[in-house]
N, C-alpha and C positions, 0 to 999 in steps of 0.2 A: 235641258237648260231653260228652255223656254216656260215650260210646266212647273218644274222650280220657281222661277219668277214670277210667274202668273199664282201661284199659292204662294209666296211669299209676300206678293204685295196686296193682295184680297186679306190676308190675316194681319198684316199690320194697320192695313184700314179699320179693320173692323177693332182691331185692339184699339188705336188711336181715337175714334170716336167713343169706343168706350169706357177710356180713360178722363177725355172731354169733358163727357156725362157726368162720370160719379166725383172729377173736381168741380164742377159747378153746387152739383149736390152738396158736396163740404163746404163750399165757401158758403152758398147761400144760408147752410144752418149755422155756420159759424158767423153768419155777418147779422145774424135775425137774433142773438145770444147778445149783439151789442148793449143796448136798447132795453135790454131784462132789468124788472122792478123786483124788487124783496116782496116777499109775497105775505097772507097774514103770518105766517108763521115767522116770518124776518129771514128765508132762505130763498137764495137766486136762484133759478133756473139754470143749469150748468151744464151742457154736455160737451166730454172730448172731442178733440180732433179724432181719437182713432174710431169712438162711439160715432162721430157724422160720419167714417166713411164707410164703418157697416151698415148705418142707414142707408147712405148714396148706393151702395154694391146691391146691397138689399132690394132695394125701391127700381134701380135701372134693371136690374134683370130678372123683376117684376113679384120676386119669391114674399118681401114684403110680409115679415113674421108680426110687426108692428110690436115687438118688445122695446124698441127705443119709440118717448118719446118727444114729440117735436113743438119748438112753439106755436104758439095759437097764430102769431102772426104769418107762419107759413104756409099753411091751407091752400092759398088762392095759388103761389107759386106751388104747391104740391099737387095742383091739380093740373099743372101745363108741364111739369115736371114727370108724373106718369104717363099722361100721354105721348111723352115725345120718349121716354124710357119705352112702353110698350112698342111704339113703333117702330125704336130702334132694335129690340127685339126679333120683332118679326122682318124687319132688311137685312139683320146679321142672320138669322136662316137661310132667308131669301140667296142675299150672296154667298153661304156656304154652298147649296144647292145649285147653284151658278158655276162654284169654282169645281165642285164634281162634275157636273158635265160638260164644262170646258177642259178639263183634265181628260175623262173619257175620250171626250173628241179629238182630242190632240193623240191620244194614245192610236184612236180609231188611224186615224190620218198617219203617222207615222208606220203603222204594220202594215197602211195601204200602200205608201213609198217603199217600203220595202220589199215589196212581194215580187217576184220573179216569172212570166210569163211561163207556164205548166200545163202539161194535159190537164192534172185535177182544176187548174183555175179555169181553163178554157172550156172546160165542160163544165162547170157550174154556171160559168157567167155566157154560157149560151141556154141554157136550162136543157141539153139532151142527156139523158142516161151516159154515165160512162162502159162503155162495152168493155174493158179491162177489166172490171169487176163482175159484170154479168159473167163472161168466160171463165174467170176460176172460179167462180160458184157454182158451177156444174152445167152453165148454159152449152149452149151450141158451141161445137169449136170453129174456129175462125173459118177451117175447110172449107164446113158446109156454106156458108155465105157468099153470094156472089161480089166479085171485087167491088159492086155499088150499092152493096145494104150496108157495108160497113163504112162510118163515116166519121172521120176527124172531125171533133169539134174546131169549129172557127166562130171567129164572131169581128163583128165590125165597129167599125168606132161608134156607131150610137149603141149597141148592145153593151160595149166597154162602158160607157157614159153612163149608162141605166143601172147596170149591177154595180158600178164603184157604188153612185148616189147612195143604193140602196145600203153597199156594206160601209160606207160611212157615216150611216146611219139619217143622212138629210133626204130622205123620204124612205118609206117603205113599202111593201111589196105589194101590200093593199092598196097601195096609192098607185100604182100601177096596173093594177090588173082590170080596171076600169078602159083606159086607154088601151090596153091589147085587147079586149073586148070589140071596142070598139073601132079598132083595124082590123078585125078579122069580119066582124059585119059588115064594112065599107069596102073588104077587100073579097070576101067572099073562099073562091079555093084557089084563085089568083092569089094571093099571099101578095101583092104589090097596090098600089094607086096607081092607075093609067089615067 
């Protein structure tokens, strides 16, 4: 629901300003058409409504074939007119690429509420090997091991902390391996801060 409404209102934004745009565009060339003299040949300058708004659609999202064309008097507005067409251009990308990785992230976030405390989670978000797997692939059977080589993964609230971040995607795993670096130097084969 949320993700529906956050794309529904990102695409009517972006509709609404570009509607804005290409009425401005109409009226401006139809308000510049007022003012038209007969020219030597005794013929006015005439363009449609439907012809200003293929220019307007034309000119805002920037394609500008220049087969219509415009009075002389509109120049100076056709120069503040593409600019702010261009620009609006590149914000309507802009916030589509916004409204994709806010959709991503909200997708991310929701399969992360959803997930179910598991051996496969808890062995990934401690980073030890899963021995379940090792063992039916032909490893050592459980026998041979003594009751304390074999080890339940566990992990504690800042390792939970650190793997969500990660599979949420607000940091990544590069961005961490600096910092375990840098505890294993400080901490040495004590594995703690004293």
């Amino acid at each position: 629901s949320r993700m529906r409404w956050a794309k529904f209102s990102q695409l009517v934004e972006i509709s609404l300003i570009f509607f804005i745009l290409n009425l401005v565009g109409v009226f401006a060339v139809q308000l510049s058409l007022l003012g038209q003299e007969e020219n030597e040949f005794g013929e006015v300058f005439n363009i449609s409504w439907m012809e200003s708004l293929y220019w307007a659609v034309q000119t805002t999202t920037t394609i500008g074939y220049g087969d219509v064309d415009i009075p002389d008097s509109l120049r100076w507005f056709l120069l503040f007119y593409l600019a702010i067409s261009t620009y609006f251009v590149g914000s309507a990308f802009g916030k589509l690429r916004e409204l994709n990785a806010n959709l991503e992230s909200m997708q991310k976030l929701y399969l992360w509420q959803q997930q179910e405390a598991s051996y496969t989670m808890l062995a990934d978000f401690s980073g030890r090997p899963d021995d379940r797997e090792h063992n039916k692939n032909g490893g050592e059977d459980e026998e041979d091991h003594d009751e304390h080589d074999i080890l339940d993964p566990e992990i504690d609230q800042f390792e939970f902390t650190i793997a969500s971040l990660v599979l949420l995607g607000k940091i990544t795993s590069s961005d961490v391996r600096p910092i375990l670096e840098k505890f294993k130097k400080l901490t040495g084969d004590n594995n703690k801060i004293t």
